[in-house]
N, CA and C of each residue as an Amber inpcrd file, in Angstrom:
protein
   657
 -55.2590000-141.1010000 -80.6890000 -56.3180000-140.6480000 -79.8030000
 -55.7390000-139.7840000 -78.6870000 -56.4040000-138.6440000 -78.2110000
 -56.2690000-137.9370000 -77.4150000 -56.0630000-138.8360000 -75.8130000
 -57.3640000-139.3340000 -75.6740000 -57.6870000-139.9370000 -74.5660000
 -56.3150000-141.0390000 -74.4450000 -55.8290000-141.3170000 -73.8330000
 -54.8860000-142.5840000 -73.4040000 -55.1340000-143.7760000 -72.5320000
 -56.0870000-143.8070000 -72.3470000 -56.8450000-144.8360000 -71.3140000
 -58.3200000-145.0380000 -71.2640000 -58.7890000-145.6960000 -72.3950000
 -59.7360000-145.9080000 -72.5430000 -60.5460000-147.1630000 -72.4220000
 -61.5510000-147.5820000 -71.8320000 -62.1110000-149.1210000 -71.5240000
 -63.5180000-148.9710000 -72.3480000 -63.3190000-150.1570000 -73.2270000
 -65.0400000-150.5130000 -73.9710000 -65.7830000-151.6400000 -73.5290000
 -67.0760000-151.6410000 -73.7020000 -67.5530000-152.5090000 -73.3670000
 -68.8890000-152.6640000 -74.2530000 -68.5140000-154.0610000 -75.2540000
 -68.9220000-154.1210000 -76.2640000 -70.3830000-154.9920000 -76.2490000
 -71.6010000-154.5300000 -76.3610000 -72.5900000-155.6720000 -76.6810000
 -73.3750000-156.1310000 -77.8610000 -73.4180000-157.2030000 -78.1310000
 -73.5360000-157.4610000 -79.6320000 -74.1270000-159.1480000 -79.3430000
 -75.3790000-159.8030000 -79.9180000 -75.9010000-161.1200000 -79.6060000
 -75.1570000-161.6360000 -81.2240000 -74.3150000-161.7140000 -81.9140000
 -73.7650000-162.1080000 -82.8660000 -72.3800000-162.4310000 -82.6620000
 -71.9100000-163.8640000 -82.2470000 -70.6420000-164.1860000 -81.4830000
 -69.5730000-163.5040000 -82.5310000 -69.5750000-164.0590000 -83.8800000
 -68.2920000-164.0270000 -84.8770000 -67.7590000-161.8260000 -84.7970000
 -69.2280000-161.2220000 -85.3270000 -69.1010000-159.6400000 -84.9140000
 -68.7300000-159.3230000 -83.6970000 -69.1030000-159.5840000 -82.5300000
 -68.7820000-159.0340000 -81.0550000 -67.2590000-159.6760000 -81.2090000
 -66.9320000-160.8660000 -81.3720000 -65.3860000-161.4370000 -80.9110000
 -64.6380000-160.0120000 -81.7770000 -65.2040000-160.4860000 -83.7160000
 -64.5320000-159.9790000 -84.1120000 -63.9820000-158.1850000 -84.1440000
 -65.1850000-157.6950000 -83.5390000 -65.1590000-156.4070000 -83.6210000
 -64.2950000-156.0800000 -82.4840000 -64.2260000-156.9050000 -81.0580000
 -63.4100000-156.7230000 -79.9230000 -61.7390000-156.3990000 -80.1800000
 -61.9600000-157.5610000 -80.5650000 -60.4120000-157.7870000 -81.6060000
 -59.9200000-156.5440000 -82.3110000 -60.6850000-156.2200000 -82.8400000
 -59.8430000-154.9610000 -83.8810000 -59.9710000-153.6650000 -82.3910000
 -61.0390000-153.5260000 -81.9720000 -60.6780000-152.5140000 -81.1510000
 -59.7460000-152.6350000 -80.4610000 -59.2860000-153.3520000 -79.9860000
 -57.9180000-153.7490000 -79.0550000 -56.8030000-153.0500000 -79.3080000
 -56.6090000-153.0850000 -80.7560000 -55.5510000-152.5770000 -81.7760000
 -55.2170000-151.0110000 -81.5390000 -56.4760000-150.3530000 -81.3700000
 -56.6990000-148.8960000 -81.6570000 -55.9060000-148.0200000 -80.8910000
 -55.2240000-147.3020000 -80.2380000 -54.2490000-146.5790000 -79.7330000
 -54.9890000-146.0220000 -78.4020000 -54.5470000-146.2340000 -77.2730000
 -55.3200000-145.6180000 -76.1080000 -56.4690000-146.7200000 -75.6670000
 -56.6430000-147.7570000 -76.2950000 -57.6240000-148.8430000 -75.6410000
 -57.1210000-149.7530000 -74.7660000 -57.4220000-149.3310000 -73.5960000
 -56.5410000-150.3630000 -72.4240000 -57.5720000-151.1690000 -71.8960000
 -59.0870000-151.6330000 -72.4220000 -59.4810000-152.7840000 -71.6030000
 -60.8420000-153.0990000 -72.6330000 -61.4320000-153.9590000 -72.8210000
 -62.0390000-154.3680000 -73.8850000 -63.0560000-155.4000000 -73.5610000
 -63.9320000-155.5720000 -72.9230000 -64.6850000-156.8700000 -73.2970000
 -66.0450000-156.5580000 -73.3730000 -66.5130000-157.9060000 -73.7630000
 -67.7750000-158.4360000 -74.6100000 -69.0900000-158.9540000 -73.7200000
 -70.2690000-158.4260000 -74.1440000 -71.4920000-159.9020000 -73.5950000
 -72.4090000-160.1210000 -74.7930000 -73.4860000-160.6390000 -74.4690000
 -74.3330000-160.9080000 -75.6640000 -75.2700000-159.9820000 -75.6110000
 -76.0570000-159.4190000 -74.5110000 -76.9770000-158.8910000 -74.6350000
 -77.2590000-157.2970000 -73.7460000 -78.0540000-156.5030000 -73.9870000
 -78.4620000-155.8850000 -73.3100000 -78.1640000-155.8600000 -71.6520000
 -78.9870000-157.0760000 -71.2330000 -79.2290000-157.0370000 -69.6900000
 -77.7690000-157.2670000 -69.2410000 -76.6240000-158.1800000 -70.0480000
 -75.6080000-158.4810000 -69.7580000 -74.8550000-157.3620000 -69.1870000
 -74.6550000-156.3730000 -70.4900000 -74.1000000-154.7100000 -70.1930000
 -74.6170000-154.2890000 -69.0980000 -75.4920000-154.3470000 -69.0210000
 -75.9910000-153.3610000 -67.3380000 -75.7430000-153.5160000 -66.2520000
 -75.8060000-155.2370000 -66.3160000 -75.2230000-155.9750000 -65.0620000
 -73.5600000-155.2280000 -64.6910000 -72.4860000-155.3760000 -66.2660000
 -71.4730000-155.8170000 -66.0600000 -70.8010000-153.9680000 -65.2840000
 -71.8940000-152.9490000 -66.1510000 -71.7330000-151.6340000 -65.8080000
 -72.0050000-151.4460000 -64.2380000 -72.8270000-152.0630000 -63.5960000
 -73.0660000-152.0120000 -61.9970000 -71.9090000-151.9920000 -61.3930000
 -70.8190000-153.0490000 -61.4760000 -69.6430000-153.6360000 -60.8690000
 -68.5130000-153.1400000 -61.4210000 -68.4060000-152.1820000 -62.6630000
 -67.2980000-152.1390000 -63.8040000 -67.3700000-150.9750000 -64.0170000
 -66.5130000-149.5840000 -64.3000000 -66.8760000-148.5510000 -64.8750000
 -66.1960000-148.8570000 -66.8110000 -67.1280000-148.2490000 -67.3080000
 -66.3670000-148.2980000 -68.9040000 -66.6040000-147.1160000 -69.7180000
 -65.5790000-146.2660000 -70.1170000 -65.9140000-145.1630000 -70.9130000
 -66.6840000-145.4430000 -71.8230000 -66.8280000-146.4970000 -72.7690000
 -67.5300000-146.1410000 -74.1800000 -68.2990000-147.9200000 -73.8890000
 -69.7390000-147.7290000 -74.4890000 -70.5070000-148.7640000 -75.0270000
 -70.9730000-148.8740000 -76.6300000 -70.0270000-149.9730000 -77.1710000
 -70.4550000-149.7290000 -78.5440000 -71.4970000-151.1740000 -78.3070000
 -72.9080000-150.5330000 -78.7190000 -74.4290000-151.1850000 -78.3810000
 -74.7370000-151.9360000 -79.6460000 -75.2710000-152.5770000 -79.8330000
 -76.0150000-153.5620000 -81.4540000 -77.5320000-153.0650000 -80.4280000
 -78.5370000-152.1340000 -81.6380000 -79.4910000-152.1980000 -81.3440000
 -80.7560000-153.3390000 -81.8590000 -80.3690000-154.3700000 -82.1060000
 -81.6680000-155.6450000 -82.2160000 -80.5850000-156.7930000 -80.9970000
 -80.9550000-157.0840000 -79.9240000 -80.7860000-157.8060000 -79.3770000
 -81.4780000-159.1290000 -78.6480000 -81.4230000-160.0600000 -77.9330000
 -82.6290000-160.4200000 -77.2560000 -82.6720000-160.2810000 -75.3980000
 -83.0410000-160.4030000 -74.7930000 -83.0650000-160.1650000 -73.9930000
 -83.3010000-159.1400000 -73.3870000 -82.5270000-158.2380000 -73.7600000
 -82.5110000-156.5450000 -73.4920000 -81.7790000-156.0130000 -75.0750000
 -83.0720000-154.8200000 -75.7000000 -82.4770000-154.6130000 -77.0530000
 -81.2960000-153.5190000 -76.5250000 -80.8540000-153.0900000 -77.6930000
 -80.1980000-151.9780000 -77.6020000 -80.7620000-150.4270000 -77.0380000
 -82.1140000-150.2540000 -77.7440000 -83.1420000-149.0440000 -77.3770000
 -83.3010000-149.0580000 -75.8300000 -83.9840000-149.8000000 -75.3040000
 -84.0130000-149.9610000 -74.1400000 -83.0530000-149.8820000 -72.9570000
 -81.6530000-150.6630000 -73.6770000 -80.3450000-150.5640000 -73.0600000
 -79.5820000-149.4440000 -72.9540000 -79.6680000-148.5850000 -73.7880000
 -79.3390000-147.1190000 -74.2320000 -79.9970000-146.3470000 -72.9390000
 -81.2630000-146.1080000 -72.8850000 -81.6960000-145.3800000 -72.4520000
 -81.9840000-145.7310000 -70.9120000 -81.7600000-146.7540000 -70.1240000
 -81.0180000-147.4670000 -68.9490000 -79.9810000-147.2770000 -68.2650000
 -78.7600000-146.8140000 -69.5780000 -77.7610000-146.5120000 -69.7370000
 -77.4580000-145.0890000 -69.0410000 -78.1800000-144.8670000 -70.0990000
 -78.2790000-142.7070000 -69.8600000 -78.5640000-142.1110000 -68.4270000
 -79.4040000-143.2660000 -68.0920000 -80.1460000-142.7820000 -66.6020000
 -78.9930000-143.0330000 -65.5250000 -78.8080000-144.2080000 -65.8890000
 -77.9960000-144.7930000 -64.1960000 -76.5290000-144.7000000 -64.6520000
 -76.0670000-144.5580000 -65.5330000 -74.3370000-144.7090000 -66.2980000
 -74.4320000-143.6590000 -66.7580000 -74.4380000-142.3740000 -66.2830000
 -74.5800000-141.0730000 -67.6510000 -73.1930000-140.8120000 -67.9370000
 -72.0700000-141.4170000 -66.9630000 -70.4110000-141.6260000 -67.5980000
 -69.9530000-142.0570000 -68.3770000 -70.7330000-143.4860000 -68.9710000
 -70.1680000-143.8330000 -69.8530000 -70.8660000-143.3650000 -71.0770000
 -70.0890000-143.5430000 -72.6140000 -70.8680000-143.0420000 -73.6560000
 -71.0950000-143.9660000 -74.7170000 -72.3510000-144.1650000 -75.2680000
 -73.1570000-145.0490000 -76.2030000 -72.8060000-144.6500000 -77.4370000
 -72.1110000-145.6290000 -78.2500000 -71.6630000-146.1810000 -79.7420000
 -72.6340000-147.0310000 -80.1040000 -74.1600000-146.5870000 -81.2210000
 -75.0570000-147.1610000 -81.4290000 -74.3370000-148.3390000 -82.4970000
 -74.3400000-149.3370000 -82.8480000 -74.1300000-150.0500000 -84.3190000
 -75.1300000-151.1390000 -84.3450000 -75.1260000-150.3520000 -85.6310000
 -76.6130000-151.5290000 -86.4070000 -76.2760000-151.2850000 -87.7800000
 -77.2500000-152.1730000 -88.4620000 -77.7280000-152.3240000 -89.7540000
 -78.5700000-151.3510000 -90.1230000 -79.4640000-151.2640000 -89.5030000
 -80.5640000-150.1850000 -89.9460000 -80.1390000-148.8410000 -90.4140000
 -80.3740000-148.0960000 -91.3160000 -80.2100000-146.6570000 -91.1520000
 -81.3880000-145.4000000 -91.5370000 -82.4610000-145.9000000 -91.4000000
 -83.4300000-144.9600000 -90.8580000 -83.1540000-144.1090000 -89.9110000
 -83.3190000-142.8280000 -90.7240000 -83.0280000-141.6060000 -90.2150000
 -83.8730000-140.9310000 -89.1890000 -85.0700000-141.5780000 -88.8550000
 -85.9950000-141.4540000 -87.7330000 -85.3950000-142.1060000 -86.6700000
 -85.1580000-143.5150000 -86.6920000 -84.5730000-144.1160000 -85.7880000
 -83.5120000-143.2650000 -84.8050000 -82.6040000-143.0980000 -85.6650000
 -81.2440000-142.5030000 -85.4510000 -81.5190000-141.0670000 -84.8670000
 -82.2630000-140.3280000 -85.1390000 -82.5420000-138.8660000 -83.9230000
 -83.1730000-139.2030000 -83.0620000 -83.9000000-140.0060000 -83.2150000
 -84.7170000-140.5190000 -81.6670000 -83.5460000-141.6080000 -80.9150000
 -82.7500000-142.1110000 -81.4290000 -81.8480000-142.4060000 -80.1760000
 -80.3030000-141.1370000 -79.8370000 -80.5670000-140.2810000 -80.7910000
 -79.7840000-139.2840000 -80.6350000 -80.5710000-138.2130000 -79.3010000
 -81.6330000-138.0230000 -79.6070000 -82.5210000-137.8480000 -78.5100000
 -82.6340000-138.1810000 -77.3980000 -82.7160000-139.2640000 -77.0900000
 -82.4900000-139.9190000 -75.6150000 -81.4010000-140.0890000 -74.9770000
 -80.0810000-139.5360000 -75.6460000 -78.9700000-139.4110000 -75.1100000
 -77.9340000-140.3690000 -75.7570000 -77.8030000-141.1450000 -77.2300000
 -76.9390000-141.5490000 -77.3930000 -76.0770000-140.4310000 -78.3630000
 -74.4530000-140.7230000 -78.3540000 -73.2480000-140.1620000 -78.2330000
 -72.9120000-139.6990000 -79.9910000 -73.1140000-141.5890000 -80.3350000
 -73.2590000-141.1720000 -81.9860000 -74.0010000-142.7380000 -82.5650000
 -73.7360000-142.8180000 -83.8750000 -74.4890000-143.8040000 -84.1530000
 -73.4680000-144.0890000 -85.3740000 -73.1610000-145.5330000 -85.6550000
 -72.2620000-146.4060000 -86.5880000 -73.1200000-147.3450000 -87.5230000
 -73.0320000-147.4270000 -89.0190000 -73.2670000-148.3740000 -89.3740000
 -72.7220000-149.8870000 -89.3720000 -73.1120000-150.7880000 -89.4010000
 -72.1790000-152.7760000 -89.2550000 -71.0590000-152.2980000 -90.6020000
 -71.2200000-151.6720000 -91.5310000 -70.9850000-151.4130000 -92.6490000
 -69.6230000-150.5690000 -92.3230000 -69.2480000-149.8580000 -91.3040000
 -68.4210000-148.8530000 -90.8260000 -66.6860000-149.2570000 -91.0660000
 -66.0820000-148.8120000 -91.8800000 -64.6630000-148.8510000 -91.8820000
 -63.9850000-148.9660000 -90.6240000 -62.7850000-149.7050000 -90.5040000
 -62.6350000-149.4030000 -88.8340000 -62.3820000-148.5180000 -88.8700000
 -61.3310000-147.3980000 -89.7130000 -61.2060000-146.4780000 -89.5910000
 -61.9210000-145.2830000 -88.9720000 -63.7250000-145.7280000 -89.3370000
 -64.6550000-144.4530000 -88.6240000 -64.7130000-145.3510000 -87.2400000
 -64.3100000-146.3040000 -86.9920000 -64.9460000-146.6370000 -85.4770000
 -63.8700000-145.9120000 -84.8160000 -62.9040000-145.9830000 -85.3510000
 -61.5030000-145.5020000 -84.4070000 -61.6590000-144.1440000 -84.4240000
 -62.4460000-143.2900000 -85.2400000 -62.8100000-141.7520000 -84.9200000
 -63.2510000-141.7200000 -84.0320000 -64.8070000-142.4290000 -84.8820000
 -65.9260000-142.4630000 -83.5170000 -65.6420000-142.2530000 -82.0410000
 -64.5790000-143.2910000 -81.7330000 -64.5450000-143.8590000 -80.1760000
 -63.5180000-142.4290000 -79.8620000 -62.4990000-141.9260000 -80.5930000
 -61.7630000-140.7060000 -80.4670000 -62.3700000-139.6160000 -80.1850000
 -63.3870000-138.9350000 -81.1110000 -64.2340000-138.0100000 -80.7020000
 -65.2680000-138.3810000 -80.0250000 -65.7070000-139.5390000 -79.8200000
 -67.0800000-139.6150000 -78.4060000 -66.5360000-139.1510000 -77.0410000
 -65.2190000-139.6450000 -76.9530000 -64.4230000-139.5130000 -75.7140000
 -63.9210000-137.9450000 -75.8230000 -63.4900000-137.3260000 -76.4060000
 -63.0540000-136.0520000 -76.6070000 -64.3630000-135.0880000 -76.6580000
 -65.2400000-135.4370000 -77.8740000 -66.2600000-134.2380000 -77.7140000
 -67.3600000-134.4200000 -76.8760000 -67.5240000-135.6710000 -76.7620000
 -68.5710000-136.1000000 -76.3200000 -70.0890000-136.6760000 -77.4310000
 -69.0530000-136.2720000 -78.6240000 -70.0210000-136.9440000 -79.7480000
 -69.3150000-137.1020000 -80.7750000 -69.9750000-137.7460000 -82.1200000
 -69.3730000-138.1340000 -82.9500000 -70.2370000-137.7480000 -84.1060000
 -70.1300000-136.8160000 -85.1410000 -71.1390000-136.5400000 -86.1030000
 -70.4180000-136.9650000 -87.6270000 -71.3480000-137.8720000 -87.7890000
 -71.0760000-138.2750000 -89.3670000 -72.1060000-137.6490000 -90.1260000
 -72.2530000-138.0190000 -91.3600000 -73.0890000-137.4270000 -92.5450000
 -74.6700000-138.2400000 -91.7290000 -74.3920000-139.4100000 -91.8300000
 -75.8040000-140.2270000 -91.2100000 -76.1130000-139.2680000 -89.9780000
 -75.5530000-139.3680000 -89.0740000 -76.6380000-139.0340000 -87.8180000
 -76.7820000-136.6360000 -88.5620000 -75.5230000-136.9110000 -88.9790000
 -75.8380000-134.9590000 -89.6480000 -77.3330000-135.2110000 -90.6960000
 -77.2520000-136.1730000 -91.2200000 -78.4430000-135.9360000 -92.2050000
 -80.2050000-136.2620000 -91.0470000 -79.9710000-136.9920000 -90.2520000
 -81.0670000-137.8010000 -89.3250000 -81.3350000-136.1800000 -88.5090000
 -80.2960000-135.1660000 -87.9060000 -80.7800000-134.2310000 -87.4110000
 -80.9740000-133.0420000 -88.5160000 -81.1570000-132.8090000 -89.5720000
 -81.2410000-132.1490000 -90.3220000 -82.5580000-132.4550000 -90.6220000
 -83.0770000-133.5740000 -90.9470000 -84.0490000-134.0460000 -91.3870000
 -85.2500000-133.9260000 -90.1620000 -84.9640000-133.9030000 -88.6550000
 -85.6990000-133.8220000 -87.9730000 -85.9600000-132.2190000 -87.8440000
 -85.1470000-131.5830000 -88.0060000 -85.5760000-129.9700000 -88.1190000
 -85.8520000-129.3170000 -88.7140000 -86.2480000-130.0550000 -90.2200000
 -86.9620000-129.6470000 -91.2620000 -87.8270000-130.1620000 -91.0650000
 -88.1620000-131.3000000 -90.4160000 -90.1260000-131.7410000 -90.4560000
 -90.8980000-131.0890000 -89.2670000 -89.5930000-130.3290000 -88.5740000
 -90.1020000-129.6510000 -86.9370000 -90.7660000-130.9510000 -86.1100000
 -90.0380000-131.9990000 -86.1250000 -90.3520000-132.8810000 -85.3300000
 -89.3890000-132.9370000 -83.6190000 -89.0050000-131.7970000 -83.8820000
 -88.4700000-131.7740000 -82.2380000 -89.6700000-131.6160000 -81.3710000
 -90.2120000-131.6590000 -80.1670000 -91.0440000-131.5620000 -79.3470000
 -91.3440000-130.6000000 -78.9990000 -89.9840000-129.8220000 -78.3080000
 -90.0900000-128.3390000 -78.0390000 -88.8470000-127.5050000 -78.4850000
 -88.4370000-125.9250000 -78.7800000 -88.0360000-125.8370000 -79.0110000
 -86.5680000-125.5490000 -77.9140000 -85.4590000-125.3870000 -77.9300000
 -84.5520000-125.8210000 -77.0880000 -84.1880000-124.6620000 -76.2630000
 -84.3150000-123.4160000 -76.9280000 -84.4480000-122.1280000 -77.2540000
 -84.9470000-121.5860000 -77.8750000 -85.7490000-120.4190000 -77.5880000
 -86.7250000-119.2350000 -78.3930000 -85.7750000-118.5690000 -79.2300000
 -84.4900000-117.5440000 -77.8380000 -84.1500000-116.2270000 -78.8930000
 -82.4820000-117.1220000 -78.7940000 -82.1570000-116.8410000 -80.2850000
 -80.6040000-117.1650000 -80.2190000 -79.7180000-115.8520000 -79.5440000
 -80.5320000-114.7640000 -79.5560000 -79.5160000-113.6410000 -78.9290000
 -79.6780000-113.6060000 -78.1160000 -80.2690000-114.8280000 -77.0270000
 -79.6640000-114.9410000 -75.1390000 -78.5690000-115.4160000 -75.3930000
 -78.0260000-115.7500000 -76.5220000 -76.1790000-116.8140000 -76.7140000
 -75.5400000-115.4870000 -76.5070000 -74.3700000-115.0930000 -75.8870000
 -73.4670000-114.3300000 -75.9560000 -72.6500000-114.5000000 -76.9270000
 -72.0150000-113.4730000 -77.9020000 -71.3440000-113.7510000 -78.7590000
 -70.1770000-114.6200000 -78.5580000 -69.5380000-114.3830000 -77.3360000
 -68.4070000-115.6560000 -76.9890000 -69.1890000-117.0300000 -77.1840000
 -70.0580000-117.3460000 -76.6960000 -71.2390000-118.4940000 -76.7410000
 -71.3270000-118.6360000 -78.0310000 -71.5100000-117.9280000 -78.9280000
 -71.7740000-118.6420000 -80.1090000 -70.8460000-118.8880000 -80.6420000
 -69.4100000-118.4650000 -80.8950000 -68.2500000-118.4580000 -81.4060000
 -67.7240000-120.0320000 -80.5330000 -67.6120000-120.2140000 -79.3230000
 -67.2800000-121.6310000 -79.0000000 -68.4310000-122.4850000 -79.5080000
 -69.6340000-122.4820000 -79.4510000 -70.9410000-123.2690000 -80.0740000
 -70.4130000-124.1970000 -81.6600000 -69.6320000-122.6690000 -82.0500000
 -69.4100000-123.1800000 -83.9080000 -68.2970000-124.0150000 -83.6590000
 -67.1870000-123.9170000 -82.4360000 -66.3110000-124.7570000 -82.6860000
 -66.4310000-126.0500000 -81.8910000 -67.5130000-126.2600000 -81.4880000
 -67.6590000-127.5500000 -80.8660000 -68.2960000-128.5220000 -81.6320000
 -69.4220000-127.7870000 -82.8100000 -70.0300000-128.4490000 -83.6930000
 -68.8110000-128.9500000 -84.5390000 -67.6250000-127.9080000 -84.8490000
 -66.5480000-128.7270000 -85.4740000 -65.2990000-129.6570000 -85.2760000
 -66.1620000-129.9610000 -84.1210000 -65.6070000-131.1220000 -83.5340000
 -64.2900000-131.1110000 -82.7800000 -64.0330000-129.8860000 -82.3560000
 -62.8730000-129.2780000 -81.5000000 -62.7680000-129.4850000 -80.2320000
 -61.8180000-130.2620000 -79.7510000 -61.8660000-130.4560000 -77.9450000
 -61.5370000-129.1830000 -77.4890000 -61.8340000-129.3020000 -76.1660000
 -61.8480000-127.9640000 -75.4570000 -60.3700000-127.3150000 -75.1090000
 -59.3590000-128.1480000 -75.3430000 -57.9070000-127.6050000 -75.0340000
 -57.9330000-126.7200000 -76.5640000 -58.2870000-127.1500000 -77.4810000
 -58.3030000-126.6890000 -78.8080000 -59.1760000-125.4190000 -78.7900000
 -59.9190000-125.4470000 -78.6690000 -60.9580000-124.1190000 -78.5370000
 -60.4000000-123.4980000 -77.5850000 -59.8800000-123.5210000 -76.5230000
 -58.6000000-122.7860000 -75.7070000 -57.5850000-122.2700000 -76.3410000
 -57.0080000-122.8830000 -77.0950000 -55.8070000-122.7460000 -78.1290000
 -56.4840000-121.6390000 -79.2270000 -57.5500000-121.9040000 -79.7190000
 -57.8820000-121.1380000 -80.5690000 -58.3550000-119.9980000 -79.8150000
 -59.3180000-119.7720000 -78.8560000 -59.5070000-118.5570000 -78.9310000
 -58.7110000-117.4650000 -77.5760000 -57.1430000-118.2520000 -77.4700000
 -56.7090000-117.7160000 -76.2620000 -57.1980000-117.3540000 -75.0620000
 -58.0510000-118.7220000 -74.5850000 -58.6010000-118.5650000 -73.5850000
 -58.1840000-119.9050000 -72.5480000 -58.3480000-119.9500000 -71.0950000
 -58.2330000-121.6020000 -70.4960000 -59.0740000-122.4300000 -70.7690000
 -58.8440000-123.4810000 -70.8250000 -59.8120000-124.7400000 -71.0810000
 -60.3610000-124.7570000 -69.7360000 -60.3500000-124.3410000 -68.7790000
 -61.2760000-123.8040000 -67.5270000 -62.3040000-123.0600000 -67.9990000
 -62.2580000-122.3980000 -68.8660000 -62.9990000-121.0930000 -69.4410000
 -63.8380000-121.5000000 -70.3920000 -63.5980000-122.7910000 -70.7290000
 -64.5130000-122.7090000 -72.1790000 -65.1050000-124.0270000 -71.4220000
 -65.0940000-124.8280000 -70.3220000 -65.6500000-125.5230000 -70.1410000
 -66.9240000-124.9010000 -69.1980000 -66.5060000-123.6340000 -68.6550000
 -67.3820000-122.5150000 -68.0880000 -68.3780000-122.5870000 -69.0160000
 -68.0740000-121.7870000 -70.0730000 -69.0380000-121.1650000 -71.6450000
 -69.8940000-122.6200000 -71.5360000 -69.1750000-124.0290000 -71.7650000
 -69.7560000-124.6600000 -72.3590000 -70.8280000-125.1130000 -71.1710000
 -70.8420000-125.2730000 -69.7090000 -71.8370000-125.3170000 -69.0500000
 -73.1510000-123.9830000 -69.3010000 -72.4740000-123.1550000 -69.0630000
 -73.5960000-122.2280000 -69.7630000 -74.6400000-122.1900000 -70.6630000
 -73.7400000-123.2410000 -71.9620000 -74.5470000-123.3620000 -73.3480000
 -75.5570000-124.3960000 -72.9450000 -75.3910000-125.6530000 -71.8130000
 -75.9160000-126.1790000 -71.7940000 -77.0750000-126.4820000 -71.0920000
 -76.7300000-125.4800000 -70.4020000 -77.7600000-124.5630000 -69.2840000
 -79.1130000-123.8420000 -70.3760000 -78.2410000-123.1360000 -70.9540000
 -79.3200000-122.1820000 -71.6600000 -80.1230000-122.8400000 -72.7830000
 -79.6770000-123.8880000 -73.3200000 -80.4570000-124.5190000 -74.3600000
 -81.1810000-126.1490000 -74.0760000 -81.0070000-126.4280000 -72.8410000
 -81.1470000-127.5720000 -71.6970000 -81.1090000-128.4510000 -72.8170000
 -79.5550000-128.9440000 -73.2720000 -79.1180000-129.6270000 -73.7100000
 -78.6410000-130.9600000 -73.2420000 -79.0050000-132.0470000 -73.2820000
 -78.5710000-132.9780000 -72.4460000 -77.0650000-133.8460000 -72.4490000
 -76.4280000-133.1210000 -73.7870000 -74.9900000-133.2730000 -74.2510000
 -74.4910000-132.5260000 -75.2120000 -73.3610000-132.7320000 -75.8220000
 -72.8540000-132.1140000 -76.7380000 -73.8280000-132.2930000 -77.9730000
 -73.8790000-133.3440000 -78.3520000 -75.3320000-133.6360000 -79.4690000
 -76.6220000-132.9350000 -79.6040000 -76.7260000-132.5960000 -78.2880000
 -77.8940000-131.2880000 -78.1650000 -77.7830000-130.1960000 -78.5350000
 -75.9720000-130.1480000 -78.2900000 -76.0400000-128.6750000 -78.3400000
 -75.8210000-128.5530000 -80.2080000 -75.6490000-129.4620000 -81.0580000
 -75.1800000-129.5480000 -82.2260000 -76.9570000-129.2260000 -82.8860000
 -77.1960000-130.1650000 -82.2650000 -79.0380000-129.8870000 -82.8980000
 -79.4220000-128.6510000 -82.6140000 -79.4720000-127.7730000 -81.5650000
 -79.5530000-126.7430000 -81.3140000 -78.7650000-125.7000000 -82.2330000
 -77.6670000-125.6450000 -82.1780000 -77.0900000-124.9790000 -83.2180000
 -77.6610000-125.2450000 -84.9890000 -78.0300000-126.6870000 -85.4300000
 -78.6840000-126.5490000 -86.6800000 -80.1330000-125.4790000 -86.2430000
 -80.5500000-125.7540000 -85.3800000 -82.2490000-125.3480000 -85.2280000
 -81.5920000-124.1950000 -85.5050000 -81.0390000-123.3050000 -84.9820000
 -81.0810000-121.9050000 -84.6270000 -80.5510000-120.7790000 -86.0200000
 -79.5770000-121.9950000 -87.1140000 -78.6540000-122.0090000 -88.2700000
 -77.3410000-121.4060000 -87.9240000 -77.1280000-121.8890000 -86.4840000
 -75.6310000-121.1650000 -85.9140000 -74.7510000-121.8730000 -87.0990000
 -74.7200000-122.8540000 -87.2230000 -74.1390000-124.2650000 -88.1340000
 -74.4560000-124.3580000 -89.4860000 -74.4910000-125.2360000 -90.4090000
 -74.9200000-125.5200000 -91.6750000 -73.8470000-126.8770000 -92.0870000
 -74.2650000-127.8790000 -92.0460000 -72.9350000-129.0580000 -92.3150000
 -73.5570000-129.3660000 -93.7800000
């Protein structure tokens, strides 16, 4: 992992999954702090008093679900970043919490191997795109179930704008897209406020949906 200092904070109402899933994250390279509650309301509390880069969420909870907790999250914690995991994989579900601001979304089913991406690129890109949440926004922009559109003309993008756009969808941190297009990572974090300006994107995930809407992309 890029990041070297990373803190999770895991909620999950299923003791044996939350212990066990804690546990393996521990392992992962760059995870320096790790703990657990049961529920929703627990996380919010523990986020008041605690800062934590990443929340990997279980969306069926009691107390406070995950949906609710997410989007709680987004408002008052917009620092830290939401690791949805569930069972479910309804592809409606999954853009509508991609929508409200979560980061990426995991199946219970998930290799650790993709969690240890996941948590790598949430922290680096600011998102994490698998085939699931790529197929959940694909699927929402073929039924034109976005609300509004994010952008009218794609040629307000400046061609520099669209050329970093394609490499963020491919999942390139910004020292990298520096590297690639001989520019400072001052510079492309410039571009990338811009992009997010112009397509009032509320993260990197926006700007990925935006780029399918527009067909900057094609995954």
């Amino acid at each position: 992992m890029e990041q070297q200092s990373i803190s999770i904070l895991m909620a999950d109402d299923h003791t044996l999954f939350r212990k066990g899933m804690s546990m393996m994250v521990k392992t992962f390279p760059g995870i320096t702090s790790v703990k657990d509650v049961e529920n929703g309301q627990k996380a919010l509390d523990l986020l008041a008093i605690e800062k934590f880069d990443i929340l990997l969420l279980d969306l069926e909870m009691p107390v406070l679900d995950g949906w609710e907790t997410a989007k709680k999250v987004v408002t008052k914690f917009p620092d830290t970043h939401i690791i949805m995991i569930s069972m479910h994989d309804s592809l409606k579900l999954i853009s509508d919490l991609i929508e409200i601001g979560v980061h990426s979304y995991l199946l219970k089913s998930a290799e650790p191997e993709e969690v240890q991406k996941a948590i790598s690129s949430v922290m680096n890109n600011d998102f994490y795109y698998n085939q699931l949440v790529a197929r959940a926004l694909h699927q929402k922009v073929q039924k034109g179930a976005i609300n509004k559109p994010l952008f009218n003309e794609r040629s307000q993008l400046t061609k520099r704008e669209v050329e970093i756009l394609e490499l963020i969808c491919q999942e390139l941190t910004m020292k990298e897209i520096g590297d690639r297009l001989f520019i400072s990572e001052q510079t492309i974090h410039t571009h990338r406020k811009n992009l997010m300006r112009k397509t009032e994107a509320k993260n990197a995930v926006g700007l990925v949906k935006f780029a399918i809407q527009q067909q900057i992309v094609s995954f």
